[in-house]
C-alpha positions as CSV (number, residue, x, y, z in Angstrom):
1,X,90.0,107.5,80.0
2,X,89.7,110.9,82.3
3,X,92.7,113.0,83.5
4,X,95.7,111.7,85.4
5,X,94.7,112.6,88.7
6,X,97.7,114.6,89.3
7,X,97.2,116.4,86.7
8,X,93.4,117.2,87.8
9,X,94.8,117.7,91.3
10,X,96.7,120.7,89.8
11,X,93.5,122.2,87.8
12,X,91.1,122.2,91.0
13,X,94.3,124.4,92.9
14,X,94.1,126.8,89.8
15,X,90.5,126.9,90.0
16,X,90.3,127.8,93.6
17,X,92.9,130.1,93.7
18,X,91.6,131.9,90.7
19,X,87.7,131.5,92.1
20,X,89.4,133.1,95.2
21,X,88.9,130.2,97.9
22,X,92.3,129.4,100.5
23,X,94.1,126.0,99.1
24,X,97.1,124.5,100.5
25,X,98.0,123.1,97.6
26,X,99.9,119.4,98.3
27,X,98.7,117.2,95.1
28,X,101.0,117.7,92.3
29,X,104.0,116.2,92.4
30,X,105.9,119.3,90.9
31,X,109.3,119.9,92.2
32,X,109.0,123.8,92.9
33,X,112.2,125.3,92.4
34,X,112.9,127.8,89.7
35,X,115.0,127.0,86.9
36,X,118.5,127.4,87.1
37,X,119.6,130.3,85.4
38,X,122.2,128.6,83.5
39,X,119.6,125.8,81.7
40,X,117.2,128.8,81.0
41,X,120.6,130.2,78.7
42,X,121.2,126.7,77.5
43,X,117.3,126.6,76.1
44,X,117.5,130.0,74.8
45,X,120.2,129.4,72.8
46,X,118.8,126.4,70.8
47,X,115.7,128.2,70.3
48,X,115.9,128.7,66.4
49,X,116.5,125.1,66.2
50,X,113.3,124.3,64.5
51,X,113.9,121.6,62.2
52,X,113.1,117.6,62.8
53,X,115.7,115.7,64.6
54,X,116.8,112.0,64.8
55,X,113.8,109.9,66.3
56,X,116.0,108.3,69.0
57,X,117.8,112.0,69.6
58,X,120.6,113.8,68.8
59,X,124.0,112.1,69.2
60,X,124.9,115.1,72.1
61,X,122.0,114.4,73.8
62,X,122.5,110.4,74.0
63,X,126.0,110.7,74.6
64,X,125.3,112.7,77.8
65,X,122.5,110.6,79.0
66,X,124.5,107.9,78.2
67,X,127.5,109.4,80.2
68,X,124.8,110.4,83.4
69,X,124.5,106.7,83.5
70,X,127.7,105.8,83.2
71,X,128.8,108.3,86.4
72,X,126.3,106.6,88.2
73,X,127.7,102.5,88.1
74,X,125.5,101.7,84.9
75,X,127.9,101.2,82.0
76,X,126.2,103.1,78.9
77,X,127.2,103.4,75.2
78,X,124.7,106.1,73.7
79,X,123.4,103.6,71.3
80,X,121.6,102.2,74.1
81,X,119.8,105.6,74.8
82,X,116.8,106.8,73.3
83,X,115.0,109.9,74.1
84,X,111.3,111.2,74.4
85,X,109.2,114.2,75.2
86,X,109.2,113.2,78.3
87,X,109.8,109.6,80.4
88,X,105.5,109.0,80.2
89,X,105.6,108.4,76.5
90,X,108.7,106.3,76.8
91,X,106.9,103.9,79.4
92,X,103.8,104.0,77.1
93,X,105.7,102.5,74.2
94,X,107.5,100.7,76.3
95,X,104.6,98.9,77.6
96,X,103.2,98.6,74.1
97,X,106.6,96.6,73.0
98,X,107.0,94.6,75.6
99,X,102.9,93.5,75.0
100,X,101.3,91.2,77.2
101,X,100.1,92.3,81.0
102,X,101.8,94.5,83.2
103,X,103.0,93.8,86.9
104,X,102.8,97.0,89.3
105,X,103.5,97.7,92.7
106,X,100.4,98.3,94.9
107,X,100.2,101.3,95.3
108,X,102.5,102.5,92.4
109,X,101.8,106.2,90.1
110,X,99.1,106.9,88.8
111,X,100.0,106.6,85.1
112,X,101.2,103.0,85.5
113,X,97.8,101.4,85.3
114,X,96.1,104.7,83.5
115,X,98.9,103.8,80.3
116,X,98.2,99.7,81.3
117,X,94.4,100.3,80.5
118,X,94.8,102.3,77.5
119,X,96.6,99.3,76.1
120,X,93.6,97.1,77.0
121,X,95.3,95.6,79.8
122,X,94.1,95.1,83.5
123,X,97.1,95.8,85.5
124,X,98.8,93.5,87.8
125,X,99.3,94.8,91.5
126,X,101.3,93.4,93.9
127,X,102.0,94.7,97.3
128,X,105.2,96.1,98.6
129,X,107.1,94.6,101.0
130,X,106.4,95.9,104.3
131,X,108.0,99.5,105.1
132,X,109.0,99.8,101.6
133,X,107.4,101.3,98.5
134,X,108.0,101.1,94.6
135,X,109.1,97.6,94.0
136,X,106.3,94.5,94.6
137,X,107.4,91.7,96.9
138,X,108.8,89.2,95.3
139,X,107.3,86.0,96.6
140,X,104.1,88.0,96.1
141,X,105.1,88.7,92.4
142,X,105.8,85.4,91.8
143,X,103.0,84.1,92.9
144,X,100.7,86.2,91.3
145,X,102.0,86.1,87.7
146,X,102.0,82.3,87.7
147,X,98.2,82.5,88.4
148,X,97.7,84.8,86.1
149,X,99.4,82.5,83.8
150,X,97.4,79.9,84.8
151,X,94.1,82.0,84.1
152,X,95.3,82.3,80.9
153,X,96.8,85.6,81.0
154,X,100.4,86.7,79.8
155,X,102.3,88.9,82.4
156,X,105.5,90.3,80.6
157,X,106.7,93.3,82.4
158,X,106.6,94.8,85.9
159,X,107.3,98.5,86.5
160,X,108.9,99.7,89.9
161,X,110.2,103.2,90.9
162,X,113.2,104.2,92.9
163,X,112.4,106.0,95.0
164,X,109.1,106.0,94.8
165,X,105.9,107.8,94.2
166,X,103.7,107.9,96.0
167,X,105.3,106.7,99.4
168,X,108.7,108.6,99.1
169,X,110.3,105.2,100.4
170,X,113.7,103.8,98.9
171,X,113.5,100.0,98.1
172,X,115.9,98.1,99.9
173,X,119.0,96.3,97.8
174,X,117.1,92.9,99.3
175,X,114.1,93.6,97.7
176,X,115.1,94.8,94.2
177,X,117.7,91.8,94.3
178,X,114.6,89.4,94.9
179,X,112.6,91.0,92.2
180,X,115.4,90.5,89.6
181,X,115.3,87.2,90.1
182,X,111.9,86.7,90.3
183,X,111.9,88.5,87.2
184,X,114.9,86.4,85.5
185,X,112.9,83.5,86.8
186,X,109.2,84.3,85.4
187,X,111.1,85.9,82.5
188,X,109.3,89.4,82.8
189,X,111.0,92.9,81.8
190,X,112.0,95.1,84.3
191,X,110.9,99.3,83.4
192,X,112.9,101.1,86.4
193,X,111.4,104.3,86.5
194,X,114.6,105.9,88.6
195,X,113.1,109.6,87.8
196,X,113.9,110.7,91.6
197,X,117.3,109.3,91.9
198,X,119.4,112.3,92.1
199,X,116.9,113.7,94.6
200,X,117.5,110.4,97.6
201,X,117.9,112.2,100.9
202,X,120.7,109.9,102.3
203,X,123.9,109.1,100.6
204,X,125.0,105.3,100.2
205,X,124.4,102.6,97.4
206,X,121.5,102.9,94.8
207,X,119.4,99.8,94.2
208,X,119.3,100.0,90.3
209,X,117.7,96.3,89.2
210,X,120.2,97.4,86.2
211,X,123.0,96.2,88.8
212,X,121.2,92.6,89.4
213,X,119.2,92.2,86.1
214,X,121.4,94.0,83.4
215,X,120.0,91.9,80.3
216,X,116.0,92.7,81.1
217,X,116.0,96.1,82.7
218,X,114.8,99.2,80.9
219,X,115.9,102.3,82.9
220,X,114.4,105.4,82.2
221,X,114.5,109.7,83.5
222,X,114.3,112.9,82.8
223,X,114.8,116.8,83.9
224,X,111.4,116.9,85.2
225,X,112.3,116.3,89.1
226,X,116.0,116.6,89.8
227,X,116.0,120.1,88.1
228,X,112.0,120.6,88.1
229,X,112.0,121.0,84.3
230,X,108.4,119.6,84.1
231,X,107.2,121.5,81.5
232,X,110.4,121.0,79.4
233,X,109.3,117.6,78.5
234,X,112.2,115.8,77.9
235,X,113.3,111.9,78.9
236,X,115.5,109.4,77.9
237,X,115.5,105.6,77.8
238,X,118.4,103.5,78.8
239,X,117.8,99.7,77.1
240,X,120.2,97.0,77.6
241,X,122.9,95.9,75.7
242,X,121.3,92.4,74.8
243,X,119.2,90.7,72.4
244,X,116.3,91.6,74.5
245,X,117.8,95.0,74.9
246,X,118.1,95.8,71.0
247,X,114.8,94.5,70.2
248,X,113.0,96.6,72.8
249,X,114.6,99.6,71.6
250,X,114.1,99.5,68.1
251,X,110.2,98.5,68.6
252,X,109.9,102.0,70.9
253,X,112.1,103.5,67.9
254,X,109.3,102.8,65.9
255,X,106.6,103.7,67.9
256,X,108.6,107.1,68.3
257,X,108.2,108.1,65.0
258,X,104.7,107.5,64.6
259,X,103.7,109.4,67.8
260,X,106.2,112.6,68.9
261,X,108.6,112.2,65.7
262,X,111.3,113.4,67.4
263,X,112.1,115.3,70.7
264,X,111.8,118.8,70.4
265,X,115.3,120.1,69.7
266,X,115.7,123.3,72.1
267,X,115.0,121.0,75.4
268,X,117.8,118.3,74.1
269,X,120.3,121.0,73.5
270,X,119.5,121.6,77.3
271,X,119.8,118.2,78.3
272,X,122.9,117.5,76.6
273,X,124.1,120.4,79.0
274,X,122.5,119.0,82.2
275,X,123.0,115.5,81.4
276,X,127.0,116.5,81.6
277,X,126.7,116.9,85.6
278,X,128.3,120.3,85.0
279,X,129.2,121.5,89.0
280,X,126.9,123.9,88.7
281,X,123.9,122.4,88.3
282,X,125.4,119.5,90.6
283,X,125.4,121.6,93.4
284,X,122.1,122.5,92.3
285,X,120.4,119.8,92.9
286,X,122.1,119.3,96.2
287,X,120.1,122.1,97.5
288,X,116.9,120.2,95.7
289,X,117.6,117.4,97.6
290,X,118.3,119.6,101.4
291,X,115.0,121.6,100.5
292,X,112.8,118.4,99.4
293,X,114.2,116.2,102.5
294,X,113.9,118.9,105.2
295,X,110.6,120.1,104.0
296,X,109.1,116.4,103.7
297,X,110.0,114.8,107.2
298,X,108.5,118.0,108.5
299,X,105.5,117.3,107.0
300,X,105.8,113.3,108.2
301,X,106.0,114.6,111.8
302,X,103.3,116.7,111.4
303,X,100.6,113.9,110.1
304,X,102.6,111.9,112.7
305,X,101.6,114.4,115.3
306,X,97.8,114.3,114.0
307,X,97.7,110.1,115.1
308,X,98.6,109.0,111.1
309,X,101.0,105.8,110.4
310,X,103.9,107.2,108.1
311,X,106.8,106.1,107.4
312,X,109.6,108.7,107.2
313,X,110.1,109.7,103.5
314,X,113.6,108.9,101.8
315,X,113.6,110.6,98.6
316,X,111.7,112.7,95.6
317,X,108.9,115.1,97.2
318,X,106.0,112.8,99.3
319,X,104.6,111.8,102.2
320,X,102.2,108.8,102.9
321,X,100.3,109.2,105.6
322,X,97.7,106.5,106.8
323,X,94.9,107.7,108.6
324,X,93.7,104.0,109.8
325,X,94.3,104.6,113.7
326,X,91.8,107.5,113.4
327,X,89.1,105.5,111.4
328,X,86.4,105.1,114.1
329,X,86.5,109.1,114.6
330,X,86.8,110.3,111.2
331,X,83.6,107.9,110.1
332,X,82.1,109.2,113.4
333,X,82.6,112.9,112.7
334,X,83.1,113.5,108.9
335,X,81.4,109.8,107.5
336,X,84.7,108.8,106.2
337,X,85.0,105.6,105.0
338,X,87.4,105.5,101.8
339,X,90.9,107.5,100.9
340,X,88.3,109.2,98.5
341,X,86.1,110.5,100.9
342,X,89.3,111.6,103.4
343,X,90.2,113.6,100.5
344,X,87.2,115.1,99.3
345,X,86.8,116.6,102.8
346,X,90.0,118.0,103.3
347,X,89.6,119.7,100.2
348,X,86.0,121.0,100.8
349,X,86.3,121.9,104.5
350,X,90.0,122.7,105.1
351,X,91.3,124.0,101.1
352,X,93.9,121.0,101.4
353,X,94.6,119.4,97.7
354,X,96.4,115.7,98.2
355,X,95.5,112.8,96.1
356,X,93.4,109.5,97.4
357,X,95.6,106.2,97.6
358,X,93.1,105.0,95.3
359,X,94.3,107.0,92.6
360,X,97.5,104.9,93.0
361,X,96.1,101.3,92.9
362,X,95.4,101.5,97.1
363,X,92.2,99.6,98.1
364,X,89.7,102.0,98.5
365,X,88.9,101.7,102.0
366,X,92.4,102.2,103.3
367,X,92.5,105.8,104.1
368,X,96.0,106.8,103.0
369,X,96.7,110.2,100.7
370,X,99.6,111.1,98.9
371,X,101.3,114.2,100.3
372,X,103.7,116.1,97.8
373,X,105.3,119.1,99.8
374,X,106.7,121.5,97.1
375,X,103.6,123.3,97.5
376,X,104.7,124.8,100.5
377,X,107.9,126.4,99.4
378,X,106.9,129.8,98.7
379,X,104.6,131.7,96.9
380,X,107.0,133.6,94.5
381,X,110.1,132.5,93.2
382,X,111.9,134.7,95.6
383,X,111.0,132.7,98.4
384,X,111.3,129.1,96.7
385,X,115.4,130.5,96.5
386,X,115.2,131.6,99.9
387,X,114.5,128.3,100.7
388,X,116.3,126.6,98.3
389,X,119.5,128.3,99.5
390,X,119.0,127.8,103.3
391,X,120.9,125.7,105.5
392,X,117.6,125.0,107.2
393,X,114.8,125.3,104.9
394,X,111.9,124.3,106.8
395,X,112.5,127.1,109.3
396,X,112.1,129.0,107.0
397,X,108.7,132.1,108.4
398,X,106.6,131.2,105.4
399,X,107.2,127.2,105.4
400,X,106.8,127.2,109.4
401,X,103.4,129.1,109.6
402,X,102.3,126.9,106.4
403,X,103.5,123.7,108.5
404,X,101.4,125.1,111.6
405,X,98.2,125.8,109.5
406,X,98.5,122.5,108.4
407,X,98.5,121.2,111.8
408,X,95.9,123.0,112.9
409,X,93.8,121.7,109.8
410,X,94.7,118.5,110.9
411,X,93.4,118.9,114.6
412,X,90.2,120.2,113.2
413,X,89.7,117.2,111.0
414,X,91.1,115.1,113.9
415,X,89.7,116.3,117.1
416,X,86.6,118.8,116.1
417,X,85.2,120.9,118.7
């Protein structure tokens, strides 16, 4: 098993910048906004809280999460909750309870089929439907678990994300309704990873499966993007209130307290604040979701103006450009022929950091990146609130010039002299 490659996208723009070399720095998916003062109080105060806690969380901290939900059209008692360090290790044993194979979208994060492997499963990737990203067709679905079934293999849960990473794309209600009942009908789990919900550009119904498949969905967040807590580590776990439900729970429960114990104490005292939706931190993440929207159709019309495919971005913090329409020149001039090479030679001749679509399932020879854009909203904190504050934040002199230099990159990789 090597590094997530987001993570190792994030060492090589440490490396360069401390080695000296120019990087534009678009492969982590961090959200790049400082913390809001008032959470930064909230962890502060909790800091002497050093003792174990309950393995599923404290009973504030579940009855917030559990409220979040509740706020947002999914009905939650807090003994449905459970919380992590963290929404990756809460998929991990949630993957190792459900056993069996795992269903993905094609392409779909990185950790999906990285946390599939490690449980000595070869994951199952379906394509989106057309335009969309995070949730597999359905038909498609269907008809690949029941050849896997026939092969002898024993499909049992399919992950989607809403919205998604890597495509920044929204799922439409048609599509997740399909999947639930292609799910209901194959009898799979559903994990909705729904990390980026608070951060959906346009206002209007959320697709939750948890609307359509209630009794087999497994919903699950955290801090890490809405309020770009990453390294807070902190998730929770929404299981349904069913026999399926209960069992899931208690199996993660278990697996809980044999891996992280319990959730470090400091963070839930935290979450229990943010989970409240307090105004503050409400209107807070309005001007997330203003910064991360303005900031990432900017950079869509920029690959757009470079020749790419890409579909404008609906939520979280990506882009998806697909380079095909330029695929005679770039192998002409530069001998690309995979998303790993397009990568490898924006990073070596132009100091851009973005992720191949292989790292997210894509077949190799498509040459699509992943684009995350918080790495262009400042330099210092001072400039990440000047942005995060302005009515128009991709105006703003710093974002523009780093908007043009990537354009010009782009021309140079595109069109070289």
């Amino acid at each position: 098993m090597t590094v997530s490659a987001t993570l190792a996208a994030n060492e090589a723009i440490a490396a360069r910048r401390a080695a000296g070399q120019e990087v534009l720095a678009l492969g982590f998916g961090e959200a790049g906004i400082p913390v809001h003062p008032l959470l930064r109080q909230r962890l502060a105060q909790a800091a002497g809280q050093t003792a174990y806690g309950p393995v599923a969380g404290t009973d504030a901290a579940r009855e917030a999460a559990a409220g979040y939900w509740t706020r947002r059209a999914i009905p939650t008692a807090k003994e449905q909750v459970l919380l992590g360090p963290g929404s990756k290790p809460l998929l991990f044993a949630l993957l190792h309870a459900a056993g069996g194979d795992v269903v993905l979208p094609k392409p779909a994060w990185v950790s999906y089929g990285a946390q599939a492997e490690m449980l000595g499963r070869d994951p199952i990737r379906v394509p989106v439907p057309e335009g969309e990203g995070g949730v597999p067709d359905a038909d498609a679905m269907d008809a690949a678990v029941r050849a896997a079934r026939a092969a002898g293999r024993d499909p049992r849960i399919v992950v989607v994300t809403l919205p998604d990473n890597p495509t920044g794309r929204l799922a439409s209600e048609q599509s997740v309704k399909a999947l639930c009942e292609a799910a209901r009908e194959l009898d799979l789990i559903i994990a909705a990873d729904e990390i980026y919900r608070d951060l959906v550009f346009e206002p209007g119904a959320f697709p939750s499966p948890s609307a359509w498949a209630p009794e087999r969905t497994v919903t699950t967040t955290s801090l890490s993007k809405n309020y770009a807590l990453g390294g807070w580590r902190i998730g929770a776990a929404r299981f349904p209130d069913s026999p399926l439900g209960e069992r899931l729970r208690e199996s993660v429960r278990g697996t809980a307290s044999e891996l992280w114990s319990s959730t470090p104490m400091p963070m839930q005292h935290a979450a229990a604040y943010a989970w409240s939706d307090p105004q503050e931190l409400v209107d807070r993440v309005a001007l997330a979701r203003r910064l991360h929207g303005s900031v990432a159709n900017a950079v869509a019309e920029v690959f757009a103006g470079a020749g790419c495919e890409v579909m404008p971005p609906q939520g979280g913090f990506y882009v998806w450009p697909d380079f095909e329409p330029l695929r005679a020149s770039l192998a002409a001039d530069w001998g690309i022929a995979t998303s790993a090479d397009l990568a490898e030679v924006l990073l070596e001749r132009f100091g851009i950091v973005v992720l191949p679509g292989s790292a997210f399932g894509d077949d190799p020879e498509r040459l699509t990146i992943r684009v995350a854009v918080p790495g262009l909203y400042g330099e210092n904190d001072s400039e990440r609130l000047a942005a995060l504050v302005s009515d128009e934040p991709a105006s703003m002199p710093w974002i523009g010039d780093a908007l043009e230099g990537l354009a010009q990159k782009l021309r140079a990789l595109t069109a070289p002299e």
